[in-house]
VOKOL-706036 format. One line per field, with one value per residue: residue number from 0; residue in three letters; x, y, z of N, C-alpha, C in turn. Coordinates in pm, whole numbers, plus 50000, padded with zeros to 5 digits. Layout:
<rs>
seq <- NUM_...
type <- ALA_...
n.c1 <- X_...
n.c2 <- Y_...
n.c3 <- Z_...
ca.c1 <- X_...
ca.c2 <- Y_...
ca.c3 <- Z_...
c.c1 <- X_...
c.c2 <- Y_...
c.c3 <- Z_...
</rs>
This chain:
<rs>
seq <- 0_1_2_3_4_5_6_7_8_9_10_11_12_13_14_15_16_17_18_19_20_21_22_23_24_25_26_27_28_29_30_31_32_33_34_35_36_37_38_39_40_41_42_43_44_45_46_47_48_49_50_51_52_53_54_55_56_57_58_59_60_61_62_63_64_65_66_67_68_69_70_71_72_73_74_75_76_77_78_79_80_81_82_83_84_85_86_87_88_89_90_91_92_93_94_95_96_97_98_99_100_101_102_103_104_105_106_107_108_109_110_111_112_113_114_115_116_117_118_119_120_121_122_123_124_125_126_127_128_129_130_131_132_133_134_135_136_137_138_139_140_141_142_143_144_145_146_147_148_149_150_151_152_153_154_155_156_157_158_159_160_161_162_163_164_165_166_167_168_169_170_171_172_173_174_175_176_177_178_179_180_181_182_183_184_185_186_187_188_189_190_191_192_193_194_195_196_197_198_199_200_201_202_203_204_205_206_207_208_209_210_211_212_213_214_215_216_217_218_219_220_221_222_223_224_225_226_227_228_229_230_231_232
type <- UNK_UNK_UNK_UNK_UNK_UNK_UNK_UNK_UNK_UNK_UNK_UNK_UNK_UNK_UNK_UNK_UNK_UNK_UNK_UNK_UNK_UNK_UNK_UNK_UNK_UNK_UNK_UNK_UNK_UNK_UNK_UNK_UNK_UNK_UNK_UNK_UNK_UNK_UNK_UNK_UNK_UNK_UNK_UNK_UNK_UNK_UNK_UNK_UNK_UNK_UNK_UNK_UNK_UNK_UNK_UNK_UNK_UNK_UNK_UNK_UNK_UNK_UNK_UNK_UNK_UNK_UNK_UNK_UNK_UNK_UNK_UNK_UNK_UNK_UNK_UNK_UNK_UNK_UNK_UNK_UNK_UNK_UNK_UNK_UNK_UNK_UNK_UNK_UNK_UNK_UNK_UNK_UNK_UNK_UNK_UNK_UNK_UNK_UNK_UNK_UNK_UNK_UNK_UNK_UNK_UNK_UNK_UNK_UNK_UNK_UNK_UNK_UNK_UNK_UNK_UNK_UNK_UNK_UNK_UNK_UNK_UNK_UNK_UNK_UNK_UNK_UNK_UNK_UNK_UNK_UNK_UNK_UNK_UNK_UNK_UNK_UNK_UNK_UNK_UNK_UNK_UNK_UNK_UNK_UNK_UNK_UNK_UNK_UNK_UNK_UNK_UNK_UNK_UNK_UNK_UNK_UNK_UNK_UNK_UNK_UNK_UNK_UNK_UNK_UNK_UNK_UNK_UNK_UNK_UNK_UNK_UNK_UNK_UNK_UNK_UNK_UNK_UNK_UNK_UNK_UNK_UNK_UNK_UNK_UNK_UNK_UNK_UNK_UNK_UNK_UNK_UNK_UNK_UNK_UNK_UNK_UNK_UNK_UNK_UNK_UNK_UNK_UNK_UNK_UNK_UNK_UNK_UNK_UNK_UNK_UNK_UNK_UNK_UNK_UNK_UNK_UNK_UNK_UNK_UNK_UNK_UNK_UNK_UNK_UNK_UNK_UNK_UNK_UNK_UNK_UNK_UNK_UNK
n.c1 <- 47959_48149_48027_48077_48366_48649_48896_48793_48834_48808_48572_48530_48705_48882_49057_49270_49176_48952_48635_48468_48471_48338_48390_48496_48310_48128_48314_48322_48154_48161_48498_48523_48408_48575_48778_48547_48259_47980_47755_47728_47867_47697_47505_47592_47686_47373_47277_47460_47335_47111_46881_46548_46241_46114_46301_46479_46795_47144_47338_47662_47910_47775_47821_47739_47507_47453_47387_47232_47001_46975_46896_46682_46459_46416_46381_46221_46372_46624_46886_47107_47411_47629_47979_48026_47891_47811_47854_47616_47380_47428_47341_47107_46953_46988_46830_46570_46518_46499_46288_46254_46129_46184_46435_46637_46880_47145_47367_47662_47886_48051_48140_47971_47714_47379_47164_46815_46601_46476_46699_46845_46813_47044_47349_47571_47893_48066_48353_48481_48550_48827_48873_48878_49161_49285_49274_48998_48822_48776_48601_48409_48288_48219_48005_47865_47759_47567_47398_47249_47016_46978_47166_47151_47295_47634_47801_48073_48272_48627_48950_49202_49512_49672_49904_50097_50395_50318_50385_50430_50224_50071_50208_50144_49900_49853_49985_49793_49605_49655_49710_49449_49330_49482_49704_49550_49379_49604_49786_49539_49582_49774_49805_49579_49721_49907_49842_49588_49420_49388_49467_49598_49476_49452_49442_49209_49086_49050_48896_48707_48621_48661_48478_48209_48132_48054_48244_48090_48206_48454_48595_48898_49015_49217_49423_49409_49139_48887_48634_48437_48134_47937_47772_47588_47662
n.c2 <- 96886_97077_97270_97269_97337_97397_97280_96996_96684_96423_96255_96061_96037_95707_95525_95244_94973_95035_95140_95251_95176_94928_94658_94617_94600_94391_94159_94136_94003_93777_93746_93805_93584_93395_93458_93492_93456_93596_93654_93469_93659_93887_93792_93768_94018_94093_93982_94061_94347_94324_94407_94548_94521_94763_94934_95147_95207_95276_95215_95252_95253_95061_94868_94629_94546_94350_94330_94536_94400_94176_94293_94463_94279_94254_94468_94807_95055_95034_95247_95320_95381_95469_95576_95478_95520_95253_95093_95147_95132_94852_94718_94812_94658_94422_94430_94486_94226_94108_94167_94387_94657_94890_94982_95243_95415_95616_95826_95902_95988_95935_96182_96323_96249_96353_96352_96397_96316_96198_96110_95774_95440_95264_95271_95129_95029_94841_94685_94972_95187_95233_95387_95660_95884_95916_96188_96244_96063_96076_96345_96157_96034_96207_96312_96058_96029_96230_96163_95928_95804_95892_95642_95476_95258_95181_94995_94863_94746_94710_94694_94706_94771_94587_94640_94503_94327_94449_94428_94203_94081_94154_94082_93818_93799_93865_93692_93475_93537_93492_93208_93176_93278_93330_93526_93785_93800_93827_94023_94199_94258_94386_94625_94733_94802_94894_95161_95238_95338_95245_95192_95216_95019_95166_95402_95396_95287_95562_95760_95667_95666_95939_96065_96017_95765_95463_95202_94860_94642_94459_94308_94097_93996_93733_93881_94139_94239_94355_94458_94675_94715_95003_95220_95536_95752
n.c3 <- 62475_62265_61967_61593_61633_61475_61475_61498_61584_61251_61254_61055_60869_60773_61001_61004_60885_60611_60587_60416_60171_59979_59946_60150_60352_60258_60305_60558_60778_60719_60726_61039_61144_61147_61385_61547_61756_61630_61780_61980_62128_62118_62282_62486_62561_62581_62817_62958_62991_63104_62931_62910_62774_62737_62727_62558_62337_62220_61992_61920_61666_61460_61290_61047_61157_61333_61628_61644_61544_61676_61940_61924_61915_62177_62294_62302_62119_61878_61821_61557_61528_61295_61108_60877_60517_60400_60546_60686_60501_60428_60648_60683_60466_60574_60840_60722_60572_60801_60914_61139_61278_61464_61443_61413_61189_61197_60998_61182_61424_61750_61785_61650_61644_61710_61975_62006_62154_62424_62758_62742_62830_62804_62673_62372_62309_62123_61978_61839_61951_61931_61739_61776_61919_62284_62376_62265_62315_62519_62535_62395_62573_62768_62615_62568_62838_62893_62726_62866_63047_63424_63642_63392_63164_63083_62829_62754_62499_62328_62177_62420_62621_62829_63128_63168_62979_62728_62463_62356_62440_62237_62013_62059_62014_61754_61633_61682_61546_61263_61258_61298_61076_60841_60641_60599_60829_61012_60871_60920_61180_61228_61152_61262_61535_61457_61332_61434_61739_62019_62327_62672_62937_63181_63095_62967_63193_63368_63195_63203_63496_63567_63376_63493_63521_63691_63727_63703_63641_63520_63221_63098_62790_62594_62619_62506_62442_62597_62833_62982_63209_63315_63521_63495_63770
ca.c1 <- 48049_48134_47993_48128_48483_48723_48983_48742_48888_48726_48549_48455_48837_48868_49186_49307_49017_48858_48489_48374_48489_48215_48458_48547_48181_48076_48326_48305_48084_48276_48582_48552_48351_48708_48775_48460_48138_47961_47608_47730_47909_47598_47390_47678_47614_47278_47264_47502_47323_46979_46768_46398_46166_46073_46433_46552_46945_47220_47450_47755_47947_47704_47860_47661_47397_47416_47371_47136_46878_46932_46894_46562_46370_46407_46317_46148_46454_46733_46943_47193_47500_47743_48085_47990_47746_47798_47799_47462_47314_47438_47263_46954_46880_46970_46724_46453_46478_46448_46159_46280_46079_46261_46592_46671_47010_47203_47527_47755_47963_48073_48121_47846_47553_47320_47049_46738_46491_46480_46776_46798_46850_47166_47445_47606_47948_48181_48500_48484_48553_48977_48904_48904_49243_49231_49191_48837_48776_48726_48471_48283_48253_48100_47865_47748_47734_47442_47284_47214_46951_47054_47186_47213_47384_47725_47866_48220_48462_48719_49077_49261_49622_49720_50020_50223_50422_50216_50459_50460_50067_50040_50223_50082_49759_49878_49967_49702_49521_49744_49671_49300_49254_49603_49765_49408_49370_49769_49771_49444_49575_49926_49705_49532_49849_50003_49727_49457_49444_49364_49487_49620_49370_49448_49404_49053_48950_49035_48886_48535_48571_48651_48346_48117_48100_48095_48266_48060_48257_48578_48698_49031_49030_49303_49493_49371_48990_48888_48514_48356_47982_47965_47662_47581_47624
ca.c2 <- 96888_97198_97260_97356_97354_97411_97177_96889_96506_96415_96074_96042_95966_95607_95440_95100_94946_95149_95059_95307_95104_94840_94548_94548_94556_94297_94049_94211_93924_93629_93778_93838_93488_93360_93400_93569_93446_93750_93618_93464_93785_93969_93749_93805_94198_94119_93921_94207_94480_94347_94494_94531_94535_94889_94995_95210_95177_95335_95131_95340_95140_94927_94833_94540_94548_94207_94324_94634_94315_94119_94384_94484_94208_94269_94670_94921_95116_95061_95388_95284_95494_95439_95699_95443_95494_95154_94991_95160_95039_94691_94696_94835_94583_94290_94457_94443_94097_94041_94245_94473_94758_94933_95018_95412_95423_95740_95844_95984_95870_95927_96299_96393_96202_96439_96310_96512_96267_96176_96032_95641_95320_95179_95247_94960_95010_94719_94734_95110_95293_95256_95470_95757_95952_95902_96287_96265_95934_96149_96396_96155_95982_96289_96336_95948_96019_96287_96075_95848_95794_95852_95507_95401_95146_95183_94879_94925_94598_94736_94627_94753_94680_94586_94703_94392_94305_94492_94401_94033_94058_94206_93971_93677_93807_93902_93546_93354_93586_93476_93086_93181_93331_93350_93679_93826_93829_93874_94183_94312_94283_94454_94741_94781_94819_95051_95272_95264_95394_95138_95245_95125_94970_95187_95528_95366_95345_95624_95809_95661_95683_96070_96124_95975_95628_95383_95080_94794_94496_94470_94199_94106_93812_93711_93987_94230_94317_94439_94503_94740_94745_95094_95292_95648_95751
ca.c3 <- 62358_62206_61857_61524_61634_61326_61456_61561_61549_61187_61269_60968_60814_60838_61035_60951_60766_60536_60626_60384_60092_59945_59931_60279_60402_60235_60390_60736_60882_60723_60816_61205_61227_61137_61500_61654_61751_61711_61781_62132_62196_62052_62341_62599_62591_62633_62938_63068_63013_63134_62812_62928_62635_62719_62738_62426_62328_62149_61955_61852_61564_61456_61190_61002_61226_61393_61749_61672_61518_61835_62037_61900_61910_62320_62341_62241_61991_61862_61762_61538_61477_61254_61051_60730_60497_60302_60683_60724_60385_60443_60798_60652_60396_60696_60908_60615_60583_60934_60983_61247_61242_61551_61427_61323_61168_61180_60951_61270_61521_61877_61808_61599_61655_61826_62023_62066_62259_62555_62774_62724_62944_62752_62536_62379_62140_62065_61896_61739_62060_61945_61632_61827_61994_62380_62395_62180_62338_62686_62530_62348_62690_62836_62566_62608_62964_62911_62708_62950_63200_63551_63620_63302_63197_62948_62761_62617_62444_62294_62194_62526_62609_62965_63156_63169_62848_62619_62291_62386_62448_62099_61929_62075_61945_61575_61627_61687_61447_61153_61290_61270_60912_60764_60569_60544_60949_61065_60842_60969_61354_61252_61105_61397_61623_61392_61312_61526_61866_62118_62470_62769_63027_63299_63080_62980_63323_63458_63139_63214_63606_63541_63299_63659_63556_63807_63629_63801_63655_63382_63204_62988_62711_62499_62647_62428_62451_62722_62841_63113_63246_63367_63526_63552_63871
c.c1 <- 48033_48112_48087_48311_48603_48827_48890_48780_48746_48710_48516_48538_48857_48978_49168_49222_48984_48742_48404_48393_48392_48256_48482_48435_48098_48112_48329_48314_48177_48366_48645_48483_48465_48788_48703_48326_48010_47824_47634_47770_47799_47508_47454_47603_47456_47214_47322_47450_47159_46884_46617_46350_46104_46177_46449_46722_47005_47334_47516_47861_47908_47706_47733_47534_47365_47370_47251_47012_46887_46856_46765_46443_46308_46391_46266_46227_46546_46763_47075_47325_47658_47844_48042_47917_47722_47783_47653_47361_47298_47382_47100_46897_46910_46872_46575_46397_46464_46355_46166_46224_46105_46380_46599_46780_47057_47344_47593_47853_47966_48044_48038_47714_47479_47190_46978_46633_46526_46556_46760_46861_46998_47254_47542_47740_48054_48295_48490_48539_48732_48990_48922_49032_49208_49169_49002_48822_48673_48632_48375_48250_48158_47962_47782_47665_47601_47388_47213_47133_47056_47035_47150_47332_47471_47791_47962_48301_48474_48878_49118_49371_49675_49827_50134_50276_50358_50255_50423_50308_50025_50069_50213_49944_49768_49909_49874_49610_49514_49672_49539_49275_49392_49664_49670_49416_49534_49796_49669_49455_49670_49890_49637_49629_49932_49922_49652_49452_49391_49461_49512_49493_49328_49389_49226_48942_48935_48960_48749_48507_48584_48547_48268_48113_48149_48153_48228_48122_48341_48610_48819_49010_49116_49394_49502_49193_48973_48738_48443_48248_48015_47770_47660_47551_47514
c.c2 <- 97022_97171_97349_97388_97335_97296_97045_96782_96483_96280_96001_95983_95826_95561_95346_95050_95027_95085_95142_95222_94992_94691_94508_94551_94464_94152_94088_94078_93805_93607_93737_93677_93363_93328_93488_93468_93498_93736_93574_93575_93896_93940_93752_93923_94202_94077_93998_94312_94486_94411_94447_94553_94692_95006_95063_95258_95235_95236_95242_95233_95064_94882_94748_94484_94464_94209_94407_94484_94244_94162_94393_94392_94175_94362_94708_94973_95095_95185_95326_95345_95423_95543_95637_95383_95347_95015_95000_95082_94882_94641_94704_94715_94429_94280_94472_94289_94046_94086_94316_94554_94910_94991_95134_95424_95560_95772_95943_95905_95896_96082_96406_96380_96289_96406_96417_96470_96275_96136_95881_95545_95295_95202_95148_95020_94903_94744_94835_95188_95332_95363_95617_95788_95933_96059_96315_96173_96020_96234_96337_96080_96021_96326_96190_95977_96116_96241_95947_95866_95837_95715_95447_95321_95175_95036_94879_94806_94681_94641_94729_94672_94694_94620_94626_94314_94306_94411_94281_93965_94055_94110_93862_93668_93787_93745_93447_93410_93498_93295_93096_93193_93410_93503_93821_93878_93908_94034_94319_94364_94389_94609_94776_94886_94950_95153_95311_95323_95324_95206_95159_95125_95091_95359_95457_95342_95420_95745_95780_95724_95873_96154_96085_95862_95541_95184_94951_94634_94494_94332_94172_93950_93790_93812_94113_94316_94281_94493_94562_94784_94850_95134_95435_95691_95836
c.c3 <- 62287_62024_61780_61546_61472_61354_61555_61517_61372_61189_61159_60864_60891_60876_61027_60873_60733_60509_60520_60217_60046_59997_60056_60399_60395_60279_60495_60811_60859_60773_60960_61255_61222_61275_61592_61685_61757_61701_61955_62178_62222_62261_62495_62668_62634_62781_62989_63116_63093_63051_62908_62790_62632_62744_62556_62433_62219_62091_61845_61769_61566_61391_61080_61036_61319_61512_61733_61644_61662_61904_62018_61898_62094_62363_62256_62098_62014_61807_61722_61481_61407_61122_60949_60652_60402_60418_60667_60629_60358_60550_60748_60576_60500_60760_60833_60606_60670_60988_61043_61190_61342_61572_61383_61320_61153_61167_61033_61329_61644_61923_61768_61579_61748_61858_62073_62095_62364_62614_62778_62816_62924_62654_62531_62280_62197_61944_61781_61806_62012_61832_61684_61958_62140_62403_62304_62218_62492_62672_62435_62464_62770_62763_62571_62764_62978_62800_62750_63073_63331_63600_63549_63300_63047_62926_62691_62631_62338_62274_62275_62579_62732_62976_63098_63025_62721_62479_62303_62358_62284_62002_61914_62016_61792_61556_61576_61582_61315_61154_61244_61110_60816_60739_60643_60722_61002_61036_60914_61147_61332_61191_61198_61485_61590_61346_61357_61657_62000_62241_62565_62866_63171_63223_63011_63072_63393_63332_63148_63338_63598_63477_63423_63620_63673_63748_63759_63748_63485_63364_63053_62900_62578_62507_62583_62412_62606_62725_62984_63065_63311_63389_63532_63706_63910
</rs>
């Protein structure tokens, strides 16, 4: 990744949600458990990724922290990266009361977090990867990709929008959203859609397999997220 660039993507401006806001950190978790389960999902990723306890991991939008605490109670470090600092603060005092003593939070994101240990077993991000343009999606790809062990292991869900009747897909989602958690949700999908940058399926895999990943297993749910296990080759 080239440094210092004057016209660099600023990750740091927030699209659709404004996460840097107090108000909309604080319902985050209530929110998404509206129609998430983000403790089985949390325990999904982990059965995917194989964590060893002497594995150290990168979690890029880690918003509220829920996965980095999981995570840690099964490795060595979490590295927790997240664009906002009222996410990070609300993670920190979670991870206090849970004792974690493993977690190092760091105010960046995809394109400015700069790692200067060692390469690591695992990076993990979950629905953040759409905030970024597909062109800045492709070099923060390459900069995960050297931060990764050789054969490491990458973990990316995302909202990702298949070929076949994308609009139809979309609005069956904004749908069931609306069903789930009324105004409050419906709005927050149609904000997505129109602001955010979510990508088609096919430029997301050929945007990993081009950085060297070897995507060893994809899957689609609700026709909208979208998750590939990838290794370094």
């Amino acid at each position: 990744m080239h440094n210092n660039l004057s016209w660099q993507y600023n990750e740091f401006k927030q699209v659709g949600k404004d996460y840097t806001r107090q108000e909309e950190v604080d319902v985050y978790d209530s929110t998404h458990s509206d129609f998430r389960d983000v403790e089985k999902e949390n325990e999904a990723i982990l059965k995917a990724i194989n964590l060893k306890k002497s594995d150290v991991i990168i979690d890029f939008g880690s918003g509220t922290g829920a996965f980095a605490i999981q995570a840690a109670s099964r490795c060595t470090k979490v590295i927790a990266v997240d664009v906002s600092e009222p996410m990070i603060h609300f993670a920190q005092t979670k991870v206090e009361k849970s004792g974690r003593t493993n977690i190092e939070f760091f105010h960046a994101g995809f394109l400015t977090y700069q790692h200067e240990d060692e390469p690591v077993d695992t990076i993990v991000t979950s629905l953040a990867f759409h905030h970024l343009p597909d062109f800045w999606k492709g070099l923060a790809l390459q900069r995960m990709f050297r931060m990764l062990k050789q054969g490491g292991t990458l973990f990316l869900r995302d909202v990702v929008i298949g070929t076949e009747s994308p609009v139809e897909t979309i609005q069956s989602f904004i749908d069931q959203q609306e069903v789930a958690g009324g105004d409050f949700l419906r709005e927050d999908a149609e904000q997505h859609f129109g602001e955010e940058f979510s990508t088609y399926d096919w430029i997301m895999e050929g945007l990993l397999e081009r950085t060297g990943f070897a995507i060893e297993n994809k899957e689609m749910n609700d026709g909208v997220f979208a998750t590939y296990l990838c290794k370094k080759k």
